[in-house]
N, C-alpha and C positions, 0 to 999 in steps of 0.2 A: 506694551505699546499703547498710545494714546492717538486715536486718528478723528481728525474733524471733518463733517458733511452737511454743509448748508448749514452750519454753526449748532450742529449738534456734537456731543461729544460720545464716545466710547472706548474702554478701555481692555484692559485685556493684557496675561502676559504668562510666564509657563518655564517651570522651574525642574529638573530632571537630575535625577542622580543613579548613580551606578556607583559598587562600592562592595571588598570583597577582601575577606582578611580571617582570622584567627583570634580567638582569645581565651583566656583559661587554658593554655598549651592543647588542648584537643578538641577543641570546641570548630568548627569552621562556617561561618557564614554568610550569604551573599543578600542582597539588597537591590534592587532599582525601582525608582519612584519615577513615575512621569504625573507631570498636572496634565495637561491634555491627554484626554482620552480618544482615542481613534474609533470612533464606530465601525470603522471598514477592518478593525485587525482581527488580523486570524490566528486560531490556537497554535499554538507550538510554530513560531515563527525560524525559519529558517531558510535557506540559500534558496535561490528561486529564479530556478533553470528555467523555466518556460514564458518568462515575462521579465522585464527591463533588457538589459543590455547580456546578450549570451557570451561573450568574452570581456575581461576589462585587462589583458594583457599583463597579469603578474601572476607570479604565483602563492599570493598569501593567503594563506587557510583560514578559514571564515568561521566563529564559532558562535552560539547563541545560548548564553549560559542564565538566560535568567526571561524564559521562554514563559508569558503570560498575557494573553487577550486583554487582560486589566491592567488601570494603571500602574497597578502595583505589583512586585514580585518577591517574597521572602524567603529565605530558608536556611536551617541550623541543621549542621551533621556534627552525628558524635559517635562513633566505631559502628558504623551502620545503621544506627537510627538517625530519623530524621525530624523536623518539620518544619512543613513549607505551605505559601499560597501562589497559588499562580498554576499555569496549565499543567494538564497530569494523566496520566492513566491507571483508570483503578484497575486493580491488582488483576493481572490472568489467572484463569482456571490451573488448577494444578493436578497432579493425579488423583490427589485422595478428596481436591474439592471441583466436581465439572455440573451436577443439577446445579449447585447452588451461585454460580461461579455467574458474573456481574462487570460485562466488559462497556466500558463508557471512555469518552475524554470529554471532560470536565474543567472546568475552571474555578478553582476554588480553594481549601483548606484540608491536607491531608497530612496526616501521620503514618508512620509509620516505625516499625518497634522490632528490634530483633537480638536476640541473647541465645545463650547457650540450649536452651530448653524449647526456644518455641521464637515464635513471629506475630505481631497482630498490626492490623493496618486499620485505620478508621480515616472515612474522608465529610467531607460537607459540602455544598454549592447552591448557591440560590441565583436562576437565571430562566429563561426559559426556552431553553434548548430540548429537544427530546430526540429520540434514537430509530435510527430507520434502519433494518436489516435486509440486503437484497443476496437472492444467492441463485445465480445462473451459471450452467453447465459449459466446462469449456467446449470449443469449438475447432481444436488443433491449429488455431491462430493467435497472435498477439493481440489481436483486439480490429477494429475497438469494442467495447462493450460498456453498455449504456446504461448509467445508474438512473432507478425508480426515478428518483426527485434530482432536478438540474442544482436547485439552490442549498445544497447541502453546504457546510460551514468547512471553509477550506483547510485543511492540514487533519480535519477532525478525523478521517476515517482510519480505520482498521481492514487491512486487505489480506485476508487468508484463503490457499489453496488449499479444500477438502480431497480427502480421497476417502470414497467411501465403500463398505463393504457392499460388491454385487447381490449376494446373497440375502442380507438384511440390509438396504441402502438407511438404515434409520440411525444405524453405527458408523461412527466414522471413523477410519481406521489412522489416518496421519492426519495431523494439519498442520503447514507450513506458513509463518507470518511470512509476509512482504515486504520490504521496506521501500517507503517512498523513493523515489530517483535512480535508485540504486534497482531497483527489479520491479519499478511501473513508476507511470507518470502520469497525471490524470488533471483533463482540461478543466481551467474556471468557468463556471455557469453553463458549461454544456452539458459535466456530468459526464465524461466521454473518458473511459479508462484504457490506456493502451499499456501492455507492459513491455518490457525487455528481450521476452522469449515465447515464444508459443507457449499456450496453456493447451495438454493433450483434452481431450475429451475420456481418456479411459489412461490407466497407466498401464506397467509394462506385463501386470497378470489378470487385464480387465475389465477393472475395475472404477466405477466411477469417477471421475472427478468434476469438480465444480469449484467457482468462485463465490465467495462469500465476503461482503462488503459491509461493516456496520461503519454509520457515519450519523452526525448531530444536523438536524436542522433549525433554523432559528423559529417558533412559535411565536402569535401574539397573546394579548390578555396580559396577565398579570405575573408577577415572577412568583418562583414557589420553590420549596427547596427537595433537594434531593441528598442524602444522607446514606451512610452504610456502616458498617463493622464486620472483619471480622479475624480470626486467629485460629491457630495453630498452635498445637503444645504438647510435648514429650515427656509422660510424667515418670518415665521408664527407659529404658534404653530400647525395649520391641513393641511398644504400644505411643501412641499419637492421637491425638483427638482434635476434635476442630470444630468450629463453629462459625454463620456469617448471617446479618439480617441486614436487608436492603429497604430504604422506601423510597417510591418516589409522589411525590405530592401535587401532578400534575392536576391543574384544576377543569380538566373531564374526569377525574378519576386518579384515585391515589393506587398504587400499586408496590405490591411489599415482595420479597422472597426470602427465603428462612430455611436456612439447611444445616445438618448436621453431620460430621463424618468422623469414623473411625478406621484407622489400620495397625495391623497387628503384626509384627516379626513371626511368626510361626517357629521357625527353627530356618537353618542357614539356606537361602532359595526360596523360602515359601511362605507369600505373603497373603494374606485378608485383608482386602477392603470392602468396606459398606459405607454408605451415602443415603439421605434424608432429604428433601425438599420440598418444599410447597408454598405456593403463591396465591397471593390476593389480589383480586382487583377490585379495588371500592368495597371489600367485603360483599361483593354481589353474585361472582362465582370464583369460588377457592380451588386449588387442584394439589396433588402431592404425586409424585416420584421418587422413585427407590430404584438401586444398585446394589450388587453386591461384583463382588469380583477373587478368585481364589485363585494364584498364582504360584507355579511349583517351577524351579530348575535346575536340573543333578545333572552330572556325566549321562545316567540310566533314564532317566527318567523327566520329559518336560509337559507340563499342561496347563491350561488357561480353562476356568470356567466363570463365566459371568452372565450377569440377570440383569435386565432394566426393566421396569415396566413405568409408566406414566396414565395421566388421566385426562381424559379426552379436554378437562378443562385446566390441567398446567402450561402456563405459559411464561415460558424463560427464553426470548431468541440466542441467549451465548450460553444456553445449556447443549446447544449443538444436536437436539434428540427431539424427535418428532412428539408431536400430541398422540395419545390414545394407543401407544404401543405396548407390544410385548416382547422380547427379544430375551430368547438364551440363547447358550452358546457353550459349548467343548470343541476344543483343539488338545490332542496330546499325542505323544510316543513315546517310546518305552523301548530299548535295546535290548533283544534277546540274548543275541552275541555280538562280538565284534565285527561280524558284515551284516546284521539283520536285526529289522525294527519294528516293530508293529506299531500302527498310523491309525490314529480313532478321531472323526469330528462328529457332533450334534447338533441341532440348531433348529427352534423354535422361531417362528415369529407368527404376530399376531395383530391383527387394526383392531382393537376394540372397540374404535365405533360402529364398525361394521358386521364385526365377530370374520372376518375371513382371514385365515389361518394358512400355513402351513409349517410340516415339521419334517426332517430330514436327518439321517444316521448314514456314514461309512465308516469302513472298516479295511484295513488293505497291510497288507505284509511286504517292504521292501526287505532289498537283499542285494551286495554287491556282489556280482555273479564274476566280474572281469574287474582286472585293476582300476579300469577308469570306466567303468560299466558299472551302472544300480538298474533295477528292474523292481517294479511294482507291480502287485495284481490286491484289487480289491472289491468291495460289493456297497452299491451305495440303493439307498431305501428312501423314496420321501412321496410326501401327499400333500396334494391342496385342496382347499373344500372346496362348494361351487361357488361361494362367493369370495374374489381373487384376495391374497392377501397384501397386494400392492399392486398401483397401475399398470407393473411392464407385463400380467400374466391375464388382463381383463381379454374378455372373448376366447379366455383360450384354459377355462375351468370347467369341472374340476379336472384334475389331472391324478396321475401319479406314475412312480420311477421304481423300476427293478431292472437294475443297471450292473453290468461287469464292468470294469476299466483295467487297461491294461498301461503303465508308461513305461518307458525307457531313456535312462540319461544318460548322455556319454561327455567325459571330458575332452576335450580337443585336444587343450592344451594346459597348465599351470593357469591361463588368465580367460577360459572361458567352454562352454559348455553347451550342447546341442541336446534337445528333447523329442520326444511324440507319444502322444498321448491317444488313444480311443476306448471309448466308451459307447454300449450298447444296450439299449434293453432287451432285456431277455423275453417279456411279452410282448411288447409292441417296439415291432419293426422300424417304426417309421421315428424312433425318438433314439438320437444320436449324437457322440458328440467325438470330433477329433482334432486334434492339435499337435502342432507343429511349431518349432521354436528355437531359440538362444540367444543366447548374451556371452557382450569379448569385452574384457578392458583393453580400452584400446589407448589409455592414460594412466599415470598413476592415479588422478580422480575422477577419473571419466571413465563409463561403462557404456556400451550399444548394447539393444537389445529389439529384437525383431520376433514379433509372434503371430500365428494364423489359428484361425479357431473355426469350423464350419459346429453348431450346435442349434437342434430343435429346440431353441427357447429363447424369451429375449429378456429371462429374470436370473439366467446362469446357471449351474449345474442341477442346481434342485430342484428348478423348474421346468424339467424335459416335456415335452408335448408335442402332441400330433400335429398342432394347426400353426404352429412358429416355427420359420427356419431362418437363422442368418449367416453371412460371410461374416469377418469380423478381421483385421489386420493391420497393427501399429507396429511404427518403426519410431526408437527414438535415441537421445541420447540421454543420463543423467550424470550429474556431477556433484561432489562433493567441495561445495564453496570454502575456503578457507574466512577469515576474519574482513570484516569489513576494508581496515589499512592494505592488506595486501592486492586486495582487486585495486582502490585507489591507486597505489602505488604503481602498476601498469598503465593508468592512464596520467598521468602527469607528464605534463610538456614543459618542458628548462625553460625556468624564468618567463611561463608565456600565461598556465593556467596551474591551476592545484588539481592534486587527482580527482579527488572528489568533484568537483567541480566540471570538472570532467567527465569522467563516470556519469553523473547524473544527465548531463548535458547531453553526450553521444553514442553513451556506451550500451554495449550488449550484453546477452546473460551467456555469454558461448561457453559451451562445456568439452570440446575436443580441441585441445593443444595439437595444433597438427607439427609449427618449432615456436623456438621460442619468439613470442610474439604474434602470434599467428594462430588464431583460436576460429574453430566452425560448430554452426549451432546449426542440425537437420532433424527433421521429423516426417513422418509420412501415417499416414490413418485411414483405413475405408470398413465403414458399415454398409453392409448390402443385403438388407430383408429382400426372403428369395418366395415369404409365404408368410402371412399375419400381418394384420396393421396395429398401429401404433406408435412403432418406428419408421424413420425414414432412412434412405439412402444418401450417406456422406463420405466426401474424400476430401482431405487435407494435406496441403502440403506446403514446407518450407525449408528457408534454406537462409541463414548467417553467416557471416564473414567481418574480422576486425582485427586489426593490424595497430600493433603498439610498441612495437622493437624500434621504430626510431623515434627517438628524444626530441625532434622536433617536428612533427606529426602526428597524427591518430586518426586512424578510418573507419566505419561499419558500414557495411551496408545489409541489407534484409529481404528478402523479397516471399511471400506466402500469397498462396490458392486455395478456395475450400466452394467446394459445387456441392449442394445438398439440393431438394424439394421446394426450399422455400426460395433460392437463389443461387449466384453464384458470388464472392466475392473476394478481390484481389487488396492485398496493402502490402506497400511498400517504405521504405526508410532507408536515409543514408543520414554517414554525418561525417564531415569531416573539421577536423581544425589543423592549424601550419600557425608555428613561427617563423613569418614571411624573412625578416631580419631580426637584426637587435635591436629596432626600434617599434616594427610591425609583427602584430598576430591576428588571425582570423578563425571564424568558426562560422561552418554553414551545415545547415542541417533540414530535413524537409521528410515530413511524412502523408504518404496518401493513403486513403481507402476508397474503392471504388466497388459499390455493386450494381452488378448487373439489371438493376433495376431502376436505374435513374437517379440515384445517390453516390454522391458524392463529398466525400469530407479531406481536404485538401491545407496546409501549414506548413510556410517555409520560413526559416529564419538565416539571417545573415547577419556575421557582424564582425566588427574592425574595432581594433585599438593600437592606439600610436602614444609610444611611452618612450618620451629621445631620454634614452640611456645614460649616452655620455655628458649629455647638457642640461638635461631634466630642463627646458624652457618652454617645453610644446607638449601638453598630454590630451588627448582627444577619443573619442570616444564615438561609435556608428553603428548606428542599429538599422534593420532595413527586414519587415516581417511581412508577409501575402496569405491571407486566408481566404480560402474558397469552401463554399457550401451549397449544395444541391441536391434539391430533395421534389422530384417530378414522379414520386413513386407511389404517389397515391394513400399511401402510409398515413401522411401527415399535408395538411395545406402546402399546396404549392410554392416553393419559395425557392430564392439563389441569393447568396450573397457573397459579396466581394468585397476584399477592406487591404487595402496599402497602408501601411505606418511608417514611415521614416523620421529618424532621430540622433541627432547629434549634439554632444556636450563639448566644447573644445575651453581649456585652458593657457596662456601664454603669458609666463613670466618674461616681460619684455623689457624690462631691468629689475633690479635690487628691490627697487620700492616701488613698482608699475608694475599690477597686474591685469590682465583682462577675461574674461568669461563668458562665452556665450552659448545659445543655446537655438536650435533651429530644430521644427517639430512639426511633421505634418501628419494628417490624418488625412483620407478617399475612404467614403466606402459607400458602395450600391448597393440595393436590396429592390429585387423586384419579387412580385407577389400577383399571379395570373399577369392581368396586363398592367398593373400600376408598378412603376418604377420609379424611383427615386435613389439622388444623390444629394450625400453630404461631406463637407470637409471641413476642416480646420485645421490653421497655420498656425505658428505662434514664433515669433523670434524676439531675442532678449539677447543684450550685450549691458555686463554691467565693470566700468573702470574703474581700480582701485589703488590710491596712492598715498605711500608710507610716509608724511611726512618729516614726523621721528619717532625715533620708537615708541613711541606710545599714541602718537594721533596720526589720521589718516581716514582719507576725503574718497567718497564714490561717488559717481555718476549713474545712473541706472536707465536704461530705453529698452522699451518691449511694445510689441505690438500684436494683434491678434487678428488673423481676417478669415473668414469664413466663405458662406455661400459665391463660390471660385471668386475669392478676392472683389466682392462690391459691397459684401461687410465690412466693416472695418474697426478695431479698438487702439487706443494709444496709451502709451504710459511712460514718464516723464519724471524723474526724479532726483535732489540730491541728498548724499547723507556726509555727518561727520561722526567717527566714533573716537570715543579715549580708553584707553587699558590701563583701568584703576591699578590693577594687579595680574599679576600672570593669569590671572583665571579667572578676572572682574573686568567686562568693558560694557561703558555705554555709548549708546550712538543715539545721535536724533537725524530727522533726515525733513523733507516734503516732499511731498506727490505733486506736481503742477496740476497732471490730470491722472488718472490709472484704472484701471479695470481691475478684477477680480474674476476667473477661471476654476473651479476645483478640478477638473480634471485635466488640466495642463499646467496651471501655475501653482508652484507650491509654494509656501508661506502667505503670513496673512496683511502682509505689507505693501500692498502695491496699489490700493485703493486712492482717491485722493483724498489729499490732505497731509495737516500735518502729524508724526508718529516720532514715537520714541521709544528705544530699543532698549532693555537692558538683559548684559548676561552673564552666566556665572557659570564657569565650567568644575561640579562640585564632583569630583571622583576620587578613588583611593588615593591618589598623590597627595590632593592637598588633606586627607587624613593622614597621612603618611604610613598607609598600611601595603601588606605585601598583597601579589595577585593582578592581574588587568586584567580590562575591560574583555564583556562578553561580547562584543560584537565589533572589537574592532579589529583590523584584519593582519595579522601578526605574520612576515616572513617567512617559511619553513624552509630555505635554503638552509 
């Protein structure tokens, strides 16, 4: 474009290609180039439930195949190796690599290599983004929960649920990734994470759980690069070795990690791993960490023994393993005969910065006594020093455990099983521990499971003591999720949304099929310290419902409670969509949080599309969003804020070669702050006419206006254009401005300024190469 202003000139113009084919019969490669760079894009760009228009009335599948924050995006495959540039995830920890293991999303240049013998990946990026890790304890709510930093880089994060061992919390025993939309969904620039389903506070034998969040925020200064490598290789059929070095070059401080790992087949069931690592920072304090792990599994015979230790100065946040620890560990059994087992665990653990220790041994003999009846008796031994060896045992050392326990477990039935468990020390009275319990499938992937626990400690079995007592009691459900398609495919509505789309939009994580269509998600939790501080007193409770049996609607609704020490607080969620007719569909959906202390976080969206079917002459589009914010809690400066947005795009093919476009856009929002209150708004309407004269030339008209502080601002803008279509994928147009304005964040494109401009454009994609493949982002059918 070429635009003049007061007789000065400037020019400007912006060339984009997408492009996706094959050559050398197994070569496969994709390409997009944009000239214009968008400073506001975000990594791994995709569908984006929580911002524009929540319905558009069809149902085509949206894909995003060539996903890069830069202008550019490349990438060659050939029987599983690759290489490409553009956004990425470096490679996740694996079993045999977890100190050394190096989780980021990046934008940049990666390889990756894989053959019969082995695997190695190597990446590169020069930006200055760095990495923030938050990791907070669930709360037997969906949320919200509130990331460290607001301005974190959208789409960047990594959301895993930890569960960690009660006993040693420095091990974690599962971690389960998240996928955006699909099981959380997480606000722009509040940082505000809500997910799909309650996150418990402890699982169904426990035990910890916690969120963990790593995500990029943008840095200033200077760019600097950050680099990796590493591999994997079998130079054997029972031996594997591996290696990875990390550096990052930030200019506070460069920072490296360096790990080594080998594992061994033993013989059939029984493996050896060992692990190597240690970090730099700046070369100013270095640290090292070691694993070992020895793994056996027979009909007779199963055990697990493993060692970590670390140095109060290694620092890896996706090593998942605390600074300055010690941690062993045995688990095994061993079948005597065929109704009886003998049951052995051990278990060290250790703060090294501190030196406060504790170590622990049982031993216990089951036995099925009745056909659907096992009984256990065993004896359990453990010490703590005086100074604790983790915070949940402080004020209440040293200690130590000379313990009976007795359980009993009965089957009910083929699909589920009822326990009780007690334990006693044999010297001291006052340290106990008893439980109560079971689990039903009450689906083919869905299991309930309800457990009560009264125990003198608040660090789990090994840690019995006089001066800790609590209640302890979770109700939940879990499920075994099938594939991505398949949840989608339950929420798709005929001809109106895609499932996905869907899914991200309204959907739930519900885990009990009660028929078909008809899914409930419930939980229930209470900790109750009856003697000891440290912990507080909490109850949770929730309850899901979503309805997807009829083809032309979808519902959830959600409602949870959680009253602890520090507050009380209530969130709720519905959502519904309808294919109103065959030309109308709707989507409304609205979530609150409320706590009891004078906060308030409040979001409702609504929205219409009008798609005439049989005449295709009218396609229209309605958007209509409310957010409320209130925060009188003392927390945080006093503030409330309020913000309406409504928006509509409407199209009308009003003949053959007459079309019309328009756009009406408003913004309200208040923000008051103690007594200062203030409002702002803005309007913006645009209609622009366009007519075919012949197939190749064709005349617009363009008017828009913009008004502001409740309409006594005022902008205008005044236009015509002519364009010509050199070739099916070549047109130019020149146009003038009488007068026009310029908006980034309501008016898009850079042509509306006054003066005169000149447009040219070239639609350069696979067609006119004539290769096989389309486009990544444009939105294909799936009827």
């Amino acid at each position: 474009s070429v635009d003049s202003d007061d007789g000065r000139y400037t020019a400007a113009g912006r060339a984009a290609l997408f492009a996706r084919g094959s050559f050398r019969g197994d070569y496969l490669f994709t390409v997009r180039i944009d000239s214009e760079e968008d400073e506001r894009a975000r990594l791994f760009r995709d569908i984006r439930p929580e911002e524009l228009y929540p319905i558009y009335g069809d149902a085509s599948h949206k894909a995003f195949d060539a996903q890069s924050r830069n202008r550019f995006y490349a990438r060659i495959d050939r029987n599983g190796t690759y290489l490409m540039f553009g956004d990425y995830l470096t490679p996740r920890s694996s079993d045999a690599r977890r100190l050394g293991s190096f989780n980021r999303s990046l934008n940049g240049l990666r390889h990756h290599y894989e053959s019969d013998r082995g695997t190695a990946d190597a990446f590169v990026t020069r930006g200055r983004s760095a990495q923030v890790v938050d990791e907070f304890p669930g709360e037997g709510v969906s949320g919200p929960y509130t990331l460290s930093q607001s301005d974190g880089l959208l789409n960047s994060e990594r959301v895993e649920i930890l569960t960690r061992d009660r006993n040693q919390p420095s091990l974690i025993l599962q971690i389960e990734a998240m996928t955006r939309y699909v099981d959380y969904s997480i606000e722009p620039f509040s940082g505000r994470l809500i997910f799909k389903r309650p996150i418990p506070s402890v699982d169904a034998n426990l035990n910890p759980v916690s969120i963990r969040v790593a995500y990029e925020i943008e840095g200033g200064g200077e760019e600097f690069w950050t680099y990796g490598a590493n591999g994997q290789v079998k130079p054997t059929e029972r031996i594997e070795v591996g290696a990875s070095f990390v550096r990052d070059e930030a200019p506070l401080g460069t920072h490296e990690i360096m790990s080594a790992n080998g594992s061994v087949k033993i013989s059939d069931g029984t493996f050896l791993v060992g692990e190597f690592a240690r970090t730099d920072s700046a070369g100013a304090s270095s640290g090292d960490a070691q694993r070992v792990e020895l793994r056996h599994r027979s009909n007779a015979v199963a055990f697990r023994a493993y060692g970590t230790w670390t140095d109060s100065t290694f620092h890896n946040p996706s090593a998942g393993v605390g600074r300055g620890r010690v941690e062993l560990g045995f688990r095994g059994r061993a079948a005597i005969d065929e109704k009886t087992r003998l049951l052995g665990e051990a278990l060290r653990t250790k703060d090294r910065r501190t030196d406060g220790s504790r170590y622990g041994v049982q031993i216990g003999v089951e036995r099925e006594v009745l056909d659907d009846v096992r009984a256990e008796v065993g004896f359990r031994r453990a010490e703590e020093s005086a100074i604790p060896a983790s915070n949940a045992t402080a004020g209440a050392t040293p200690n130590e455990t000379n313990a009976v326990r007795v359980r009993v477990t009965g089957d009910v039935s083929s699909n589920g099983s009822v326990f009780g468990e007690y334990e006693q020390d044999i010297v001291r009275g006052d340290q106990r521990r008893a439980v109560v319990g079971g689990d039903y499938r009450i689906a083919e992937r869905a299991r309930a499971y309800a457990q009560h626990e009264f125990i003198s400690s608040f660090a789990g079995p090994y840690g019995l003591n006089p001066d800790q007592q609590q209640h302890s009691t979770v109700f939940g459900l879990t499920a075994e999720y099938l594939k991505d398609a398949f949840v989608f495919s339950e929420y798709r509505m005929r001809d109106a949304i895609s499932g996905r789309e869907a899914q991200a939009a309204i959907g739930l994580r519900s885990r009990w099929l009660l028929e078909d269509g008809l899914q409930l998600d419930a939980s229930f939790e209470r900790v109750n310290p009856i003697k000891g501080t440290g912990t507080s007193d909490a109850t949770a409770l929730g309850v899901g419902i979503e309805y997807t049996r009829n083809p032309l609607w979808r519902g959830t609704v959600r409602a949870e409670f959680r009253t602890s020490q520090t507050g009380e607080q209530l969130f709720g969620s519905v959502g519904f969509a309808r294919k109103l007719s065959r030309d109308w569909s709707m989507l409304g959906r609205s979530t609150v949080s409320v706590f009891f202390d004078d906060r308030i976080y409040e979001r409702t969206q609504l929205g219409f599309a009008w798609r005439e079917t049989d005449w295709n002459r009218w396609n229209a589009l309605m958007r209509y969003e409310h957010k409320y914010e209130k925060d009188e809690s003392g927390l945080a400066p006093e503030h409330r804020r309020e913000t309406h947005i409504l928006s509509l795009h409407g199209h009308h093919q009003a003949s053959r070669v007459w079309a019309i476009r328009g756009q009406w856009a408003s913004k309200v929002a208040r923000d008051a702050s103690g007594d200062l209150e203030t409002t702002t708004d803005a309007h913006l309407f645009s209609v622009r006419n366009t007519v075919d004269l012949t197939s190749r030339w064709d005349i617009g008209l363009i008017g828009r206006s913009l008004f502001g502080e409740g309409f006594s601002s005022h902008q205008y803008g005044l236009g015509a254009e002519i364009g010509f279509l050199v070739t099916p994928h070549v047109r130019i147009a020149g146009g003038y401005n009488l007068f026009g304005f310029n908006d980034e964040d309501l008016v898009t494109g850079g042509l509306t300024d006054h003066g005169l401009y000149l447009n040219f454009g070239l639609k350069f994609d696979e067609h006119l190469l004539g290769l096989s493949g389309s486009s990544g982002e444009a939105g294909a059918r799936d009827e």
